[in-house]
Gaussian input, Z-matrix of N, CA and C with variables (Angstrom, degrees):
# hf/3-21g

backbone

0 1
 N
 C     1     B1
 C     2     B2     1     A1
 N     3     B3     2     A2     1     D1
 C     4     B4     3     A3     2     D2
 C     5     B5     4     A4     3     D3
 N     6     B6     5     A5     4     D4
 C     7     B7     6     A6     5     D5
 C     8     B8     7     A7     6     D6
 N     9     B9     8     A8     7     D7
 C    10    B10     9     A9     8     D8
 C    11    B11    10    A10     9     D9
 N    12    B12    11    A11    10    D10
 C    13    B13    12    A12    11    D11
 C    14    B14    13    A13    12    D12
 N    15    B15    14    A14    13    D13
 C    16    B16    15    A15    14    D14
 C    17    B17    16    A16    15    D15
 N    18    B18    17    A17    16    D16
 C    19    B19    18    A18    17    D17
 C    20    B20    19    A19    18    D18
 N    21    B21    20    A20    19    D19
 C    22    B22    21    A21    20    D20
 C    23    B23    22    A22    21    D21
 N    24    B24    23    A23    22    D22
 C    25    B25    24    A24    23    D23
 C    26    B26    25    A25    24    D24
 N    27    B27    26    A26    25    D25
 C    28    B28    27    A27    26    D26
 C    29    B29    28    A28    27    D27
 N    30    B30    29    A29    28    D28
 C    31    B31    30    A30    29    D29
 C    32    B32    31    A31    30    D30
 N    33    B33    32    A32    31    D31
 C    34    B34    33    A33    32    D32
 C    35    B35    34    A34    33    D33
 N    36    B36    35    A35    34    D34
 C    37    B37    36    A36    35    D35
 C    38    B38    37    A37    36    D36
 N    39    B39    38    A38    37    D37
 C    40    B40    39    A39    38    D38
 C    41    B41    40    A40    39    D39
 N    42    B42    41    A41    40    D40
 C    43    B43    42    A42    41    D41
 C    44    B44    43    A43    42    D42
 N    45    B45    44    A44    43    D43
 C    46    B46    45    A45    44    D44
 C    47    B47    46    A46    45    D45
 N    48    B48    47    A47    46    D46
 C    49    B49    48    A48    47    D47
 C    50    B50    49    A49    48    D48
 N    51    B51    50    A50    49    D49
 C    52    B52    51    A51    50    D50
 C    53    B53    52    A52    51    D51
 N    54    B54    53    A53    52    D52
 C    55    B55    54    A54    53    D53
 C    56    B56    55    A55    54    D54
 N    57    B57    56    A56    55    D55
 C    58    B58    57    A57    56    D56
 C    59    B59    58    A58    57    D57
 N    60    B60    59    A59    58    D58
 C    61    B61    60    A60    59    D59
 C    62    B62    61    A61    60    D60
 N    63    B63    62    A62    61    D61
 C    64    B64    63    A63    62    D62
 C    65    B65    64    A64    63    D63
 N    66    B66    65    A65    64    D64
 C    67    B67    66    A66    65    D65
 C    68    B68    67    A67    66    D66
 N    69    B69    68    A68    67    D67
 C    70    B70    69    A69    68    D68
 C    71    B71    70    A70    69    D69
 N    72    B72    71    A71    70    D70
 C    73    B73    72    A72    71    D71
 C    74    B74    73    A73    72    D72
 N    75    B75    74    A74    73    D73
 C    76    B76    75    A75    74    D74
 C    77    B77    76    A76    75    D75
 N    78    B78    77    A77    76    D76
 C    79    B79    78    A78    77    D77
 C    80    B80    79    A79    78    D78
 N    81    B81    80    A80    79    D79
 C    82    B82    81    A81    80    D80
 C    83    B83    82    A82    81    D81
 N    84    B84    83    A83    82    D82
 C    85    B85    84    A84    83    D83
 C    86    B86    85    A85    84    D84
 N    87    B87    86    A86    85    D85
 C    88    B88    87    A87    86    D86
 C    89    B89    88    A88    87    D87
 N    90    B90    89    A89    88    D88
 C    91    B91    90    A90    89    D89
 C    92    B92    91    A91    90    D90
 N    93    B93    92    A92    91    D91
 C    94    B94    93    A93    92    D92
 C    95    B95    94    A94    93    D93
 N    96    B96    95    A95    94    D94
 C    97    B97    96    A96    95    D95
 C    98    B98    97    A97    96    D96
 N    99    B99    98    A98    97    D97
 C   100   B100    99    A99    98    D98
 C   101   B101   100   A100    99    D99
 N   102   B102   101   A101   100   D100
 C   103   B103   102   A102   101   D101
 C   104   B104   103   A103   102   D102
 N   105   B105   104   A104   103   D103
 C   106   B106   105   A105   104   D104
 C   107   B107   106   A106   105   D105
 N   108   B108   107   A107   106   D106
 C   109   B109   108   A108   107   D107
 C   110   B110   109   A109   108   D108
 N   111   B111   110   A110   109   D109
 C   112   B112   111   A111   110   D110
 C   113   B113   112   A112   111   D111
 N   114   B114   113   A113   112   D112
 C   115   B115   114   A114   113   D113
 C   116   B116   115   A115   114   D114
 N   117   B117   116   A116   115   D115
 C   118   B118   117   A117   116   D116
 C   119   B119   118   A118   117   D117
 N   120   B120   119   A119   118   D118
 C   121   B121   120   A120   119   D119
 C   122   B122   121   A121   120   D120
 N   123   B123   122   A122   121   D121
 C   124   B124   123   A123   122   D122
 C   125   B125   124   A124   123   D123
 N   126   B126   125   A125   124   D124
 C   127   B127   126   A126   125   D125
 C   128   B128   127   A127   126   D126
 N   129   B129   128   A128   127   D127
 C   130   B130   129   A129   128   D128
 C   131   B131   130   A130   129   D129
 N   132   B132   131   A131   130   D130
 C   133   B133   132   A132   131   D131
 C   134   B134   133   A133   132   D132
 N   135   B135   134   A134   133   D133
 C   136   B136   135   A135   134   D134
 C   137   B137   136   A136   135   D135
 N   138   B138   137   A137   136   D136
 C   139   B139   138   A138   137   D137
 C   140   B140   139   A139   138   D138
 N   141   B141   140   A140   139   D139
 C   142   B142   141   A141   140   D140
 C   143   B143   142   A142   141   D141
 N   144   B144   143   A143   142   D142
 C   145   B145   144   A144   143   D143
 C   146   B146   145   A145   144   D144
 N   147   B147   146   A146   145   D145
 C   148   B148   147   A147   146   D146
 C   149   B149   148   A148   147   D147
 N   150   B150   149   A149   148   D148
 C   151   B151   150   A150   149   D149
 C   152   B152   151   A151   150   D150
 N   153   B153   152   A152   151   D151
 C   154   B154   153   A153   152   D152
 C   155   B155   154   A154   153   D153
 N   156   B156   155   A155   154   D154
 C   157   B157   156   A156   155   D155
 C   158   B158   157   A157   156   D156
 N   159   B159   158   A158   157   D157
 C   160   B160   159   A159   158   D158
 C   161   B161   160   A160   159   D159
 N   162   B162   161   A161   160   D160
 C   163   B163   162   A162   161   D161
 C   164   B164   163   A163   162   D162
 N   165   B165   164   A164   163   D163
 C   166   B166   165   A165   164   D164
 C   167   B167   166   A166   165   D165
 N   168   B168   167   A167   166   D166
 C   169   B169   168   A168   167   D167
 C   170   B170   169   A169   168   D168
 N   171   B171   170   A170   169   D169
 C   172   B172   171   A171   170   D170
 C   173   B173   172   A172   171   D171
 N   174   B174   173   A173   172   D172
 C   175   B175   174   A174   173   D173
 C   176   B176   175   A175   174   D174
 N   177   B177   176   A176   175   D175
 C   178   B178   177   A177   176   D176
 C   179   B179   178   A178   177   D177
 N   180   B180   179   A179   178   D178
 C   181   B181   180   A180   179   D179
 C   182   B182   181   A181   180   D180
 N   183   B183   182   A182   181   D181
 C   184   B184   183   A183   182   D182
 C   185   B185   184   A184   183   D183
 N   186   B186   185   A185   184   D184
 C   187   B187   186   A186   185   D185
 C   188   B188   187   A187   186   D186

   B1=1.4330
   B2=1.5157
   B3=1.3798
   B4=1.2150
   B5=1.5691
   B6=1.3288
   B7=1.8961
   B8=1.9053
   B9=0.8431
   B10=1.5215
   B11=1.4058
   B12=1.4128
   B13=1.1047
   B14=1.7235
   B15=1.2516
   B16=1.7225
   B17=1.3083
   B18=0.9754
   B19=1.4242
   B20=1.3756
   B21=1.4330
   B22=1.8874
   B23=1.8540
   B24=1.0627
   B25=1.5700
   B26=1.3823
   B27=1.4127
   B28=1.2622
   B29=1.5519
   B30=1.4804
   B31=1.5269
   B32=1.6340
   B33=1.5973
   B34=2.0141
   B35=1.1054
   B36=1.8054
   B37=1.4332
   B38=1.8502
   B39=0.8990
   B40=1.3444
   B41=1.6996
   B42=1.3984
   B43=1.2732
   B44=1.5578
   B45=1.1643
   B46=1.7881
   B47=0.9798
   B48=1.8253
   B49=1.5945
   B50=1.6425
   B51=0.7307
   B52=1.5238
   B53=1.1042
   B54=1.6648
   B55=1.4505
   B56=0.8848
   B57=1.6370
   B58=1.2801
   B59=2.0016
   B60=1.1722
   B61=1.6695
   B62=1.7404
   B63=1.4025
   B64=1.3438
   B65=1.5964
   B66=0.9303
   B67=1.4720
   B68=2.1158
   B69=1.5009
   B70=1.6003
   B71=1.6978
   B72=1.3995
   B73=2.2877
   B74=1.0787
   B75=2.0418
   B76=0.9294
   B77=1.8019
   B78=0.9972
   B79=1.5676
   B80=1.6553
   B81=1.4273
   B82=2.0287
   B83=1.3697
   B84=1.6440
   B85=1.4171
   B86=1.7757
   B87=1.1064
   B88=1.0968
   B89=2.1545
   B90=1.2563
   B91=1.3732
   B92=1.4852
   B93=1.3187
   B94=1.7881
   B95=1.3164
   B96=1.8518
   B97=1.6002
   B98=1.6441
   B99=1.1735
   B100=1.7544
   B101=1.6699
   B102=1.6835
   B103=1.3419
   B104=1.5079
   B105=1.1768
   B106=1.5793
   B107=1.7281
   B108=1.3000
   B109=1.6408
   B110=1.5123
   B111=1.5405
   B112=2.0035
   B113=1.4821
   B114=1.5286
   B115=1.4618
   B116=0.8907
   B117=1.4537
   B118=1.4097
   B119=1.7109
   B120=1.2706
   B121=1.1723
   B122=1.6587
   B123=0.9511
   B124=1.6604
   B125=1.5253
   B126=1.1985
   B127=1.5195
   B128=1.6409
   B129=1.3065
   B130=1.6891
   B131=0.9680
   B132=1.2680
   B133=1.5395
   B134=1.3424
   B135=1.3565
   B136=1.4139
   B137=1.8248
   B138=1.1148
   B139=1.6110
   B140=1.9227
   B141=0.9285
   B142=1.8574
   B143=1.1699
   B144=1.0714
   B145=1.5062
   B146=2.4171
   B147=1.0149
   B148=1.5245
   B149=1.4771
   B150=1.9771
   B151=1.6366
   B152=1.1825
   B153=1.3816
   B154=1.4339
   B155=1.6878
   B156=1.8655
   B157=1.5271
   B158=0.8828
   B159=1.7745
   B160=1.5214
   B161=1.2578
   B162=1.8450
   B163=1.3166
   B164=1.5202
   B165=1.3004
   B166=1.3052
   B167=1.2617
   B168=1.3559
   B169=1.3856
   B170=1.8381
   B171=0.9446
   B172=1.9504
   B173=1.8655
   B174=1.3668
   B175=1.4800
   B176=1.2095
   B177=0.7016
   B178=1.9088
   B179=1.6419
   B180=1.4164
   B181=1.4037
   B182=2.6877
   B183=1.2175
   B184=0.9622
   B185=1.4748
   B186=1.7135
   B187=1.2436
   B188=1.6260
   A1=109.44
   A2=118.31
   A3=120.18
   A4=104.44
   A5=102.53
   A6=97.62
   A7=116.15
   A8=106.71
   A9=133.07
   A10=117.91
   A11=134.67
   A12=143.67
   A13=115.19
   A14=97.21
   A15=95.72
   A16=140.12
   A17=126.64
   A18=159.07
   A19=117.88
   A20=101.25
   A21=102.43
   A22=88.31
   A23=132.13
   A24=106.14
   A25=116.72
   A26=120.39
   A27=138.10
   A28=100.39
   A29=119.18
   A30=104.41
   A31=109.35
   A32=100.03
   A33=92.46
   A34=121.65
   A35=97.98
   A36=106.55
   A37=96.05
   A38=140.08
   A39=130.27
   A40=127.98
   A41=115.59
   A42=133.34
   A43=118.77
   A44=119.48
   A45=128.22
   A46=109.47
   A47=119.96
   A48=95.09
   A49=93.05
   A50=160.76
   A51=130.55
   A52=116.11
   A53=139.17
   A54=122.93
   A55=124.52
   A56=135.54
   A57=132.89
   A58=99.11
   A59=92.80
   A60=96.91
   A61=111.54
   A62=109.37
   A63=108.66
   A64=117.23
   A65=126.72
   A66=118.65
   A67=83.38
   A68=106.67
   A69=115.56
   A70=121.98
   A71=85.72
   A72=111.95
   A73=86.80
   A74=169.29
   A75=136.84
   A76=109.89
   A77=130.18
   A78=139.76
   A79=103.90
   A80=101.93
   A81=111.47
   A82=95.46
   A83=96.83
   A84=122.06
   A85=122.98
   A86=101.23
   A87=124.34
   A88=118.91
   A89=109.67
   A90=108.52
   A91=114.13
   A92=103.95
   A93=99.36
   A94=112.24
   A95=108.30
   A96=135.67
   A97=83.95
   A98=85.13
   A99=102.68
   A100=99.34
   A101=112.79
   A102=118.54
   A103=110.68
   A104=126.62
   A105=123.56
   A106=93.30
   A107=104.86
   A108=95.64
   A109=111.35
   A110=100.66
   A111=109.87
   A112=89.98
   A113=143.60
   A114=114.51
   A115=87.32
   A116=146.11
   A117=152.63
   A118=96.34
   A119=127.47
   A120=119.42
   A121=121.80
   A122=119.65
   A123=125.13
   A124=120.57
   A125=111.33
   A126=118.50
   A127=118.78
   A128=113.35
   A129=107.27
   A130=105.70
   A131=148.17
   A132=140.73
   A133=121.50
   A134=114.09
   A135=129.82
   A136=106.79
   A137=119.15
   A138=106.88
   A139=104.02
   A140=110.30
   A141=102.43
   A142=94.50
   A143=143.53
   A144=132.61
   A145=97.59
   A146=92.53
   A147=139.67
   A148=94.94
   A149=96.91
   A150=109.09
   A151=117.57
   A152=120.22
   A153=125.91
   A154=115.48
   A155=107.76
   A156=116.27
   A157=108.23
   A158=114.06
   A159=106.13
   A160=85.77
   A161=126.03
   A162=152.32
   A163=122.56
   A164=120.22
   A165=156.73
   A166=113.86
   A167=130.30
   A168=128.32
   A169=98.66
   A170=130.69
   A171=112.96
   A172=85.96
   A173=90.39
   A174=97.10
   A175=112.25
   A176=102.37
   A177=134.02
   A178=108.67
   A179=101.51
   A180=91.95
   A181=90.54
   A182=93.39
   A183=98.59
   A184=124.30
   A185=122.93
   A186=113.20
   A187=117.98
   D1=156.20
   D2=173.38
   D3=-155.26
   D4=116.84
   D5=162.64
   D6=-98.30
   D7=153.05
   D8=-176.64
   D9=-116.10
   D10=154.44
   D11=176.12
   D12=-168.26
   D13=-170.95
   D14=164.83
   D15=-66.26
   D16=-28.44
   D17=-177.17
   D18=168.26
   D19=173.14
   D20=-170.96
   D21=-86.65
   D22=-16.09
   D23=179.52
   D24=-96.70
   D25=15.68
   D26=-174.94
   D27=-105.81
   D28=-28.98
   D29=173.88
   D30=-106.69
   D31=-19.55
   D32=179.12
   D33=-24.04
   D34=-71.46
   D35=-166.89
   D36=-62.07
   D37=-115.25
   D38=-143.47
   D39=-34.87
   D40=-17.65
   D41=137.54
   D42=-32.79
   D43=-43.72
   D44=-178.90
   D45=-95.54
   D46=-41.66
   D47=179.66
   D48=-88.09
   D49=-54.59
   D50=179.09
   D51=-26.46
   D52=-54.02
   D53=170.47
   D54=-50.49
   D55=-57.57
   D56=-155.41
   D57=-76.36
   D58=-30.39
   D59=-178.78
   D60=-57.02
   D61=-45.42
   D62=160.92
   D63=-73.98
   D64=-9.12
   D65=-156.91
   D66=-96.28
   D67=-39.45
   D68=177.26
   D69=-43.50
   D70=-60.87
   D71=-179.70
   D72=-71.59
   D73=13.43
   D74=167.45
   D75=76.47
   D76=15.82
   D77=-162.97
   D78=-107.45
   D79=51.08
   D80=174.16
   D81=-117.10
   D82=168.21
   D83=159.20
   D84=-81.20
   D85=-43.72
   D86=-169.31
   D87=-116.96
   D88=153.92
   D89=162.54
   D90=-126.69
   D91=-178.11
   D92=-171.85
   D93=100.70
   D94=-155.51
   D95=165.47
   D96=-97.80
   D97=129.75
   D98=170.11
   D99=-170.12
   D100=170.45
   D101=-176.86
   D102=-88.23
   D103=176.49
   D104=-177.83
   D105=-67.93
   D106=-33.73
   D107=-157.40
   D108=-61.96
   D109=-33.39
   D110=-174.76
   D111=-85.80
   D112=20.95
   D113=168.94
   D114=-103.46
   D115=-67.91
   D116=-116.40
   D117=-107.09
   D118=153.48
   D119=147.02
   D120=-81.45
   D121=107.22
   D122=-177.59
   D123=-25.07
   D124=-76.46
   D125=171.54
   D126=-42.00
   D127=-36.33
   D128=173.38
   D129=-92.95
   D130=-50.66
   D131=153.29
   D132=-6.94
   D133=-51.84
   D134=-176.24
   D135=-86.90
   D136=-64.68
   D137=163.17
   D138=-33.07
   D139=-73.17
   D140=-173.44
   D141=-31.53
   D142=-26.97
   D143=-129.84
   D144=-114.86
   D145=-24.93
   D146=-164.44
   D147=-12.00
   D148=-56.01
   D149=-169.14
   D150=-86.02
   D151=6.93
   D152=-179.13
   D153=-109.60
   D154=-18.70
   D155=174.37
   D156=-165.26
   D157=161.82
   D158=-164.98
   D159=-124.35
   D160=144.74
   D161=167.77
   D162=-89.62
   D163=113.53
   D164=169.31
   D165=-68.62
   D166=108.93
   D167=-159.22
   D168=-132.69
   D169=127.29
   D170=-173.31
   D171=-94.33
   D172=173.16
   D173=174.42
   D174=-85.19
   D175=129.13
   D176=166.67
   D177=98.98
   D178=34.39
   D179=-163.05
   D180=-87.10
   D181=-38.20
   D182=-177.43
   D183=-71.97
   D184=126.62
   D185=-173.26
   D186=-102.95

């Protein structure tokens, strides 16, 4: 997979407040020390993320 956008300071900021915004409403996978990847579910993370970069998926990558 690969997502794309405008630049990396064009998605930071909305990249962070999307986390902390979920991390606020209780909207994780996980609690504790853990990585972004085990809090968030990836795929909805990245849709939120939708208007700021576009995601590259090859075929058959999805099961």
């Amino acid at each position: 997979m690969a997502a794309t956008g405008q630049d990396i300071y064009a998605i930071s900021a909305p990249l962070a407040v999307e986390a902390v915004d979920r991390l606020l409403t209780g909207r994780t996978r996980a609690t504790g020390v853990v990585s972004a990847g085990a809090v968030f579910d990836a795929p909805n993370f990245l849709n939120a993320l939708s208007a700021h970069l576009t995601l590259h998926v090859p075929a058959g990558a999805r099961s």
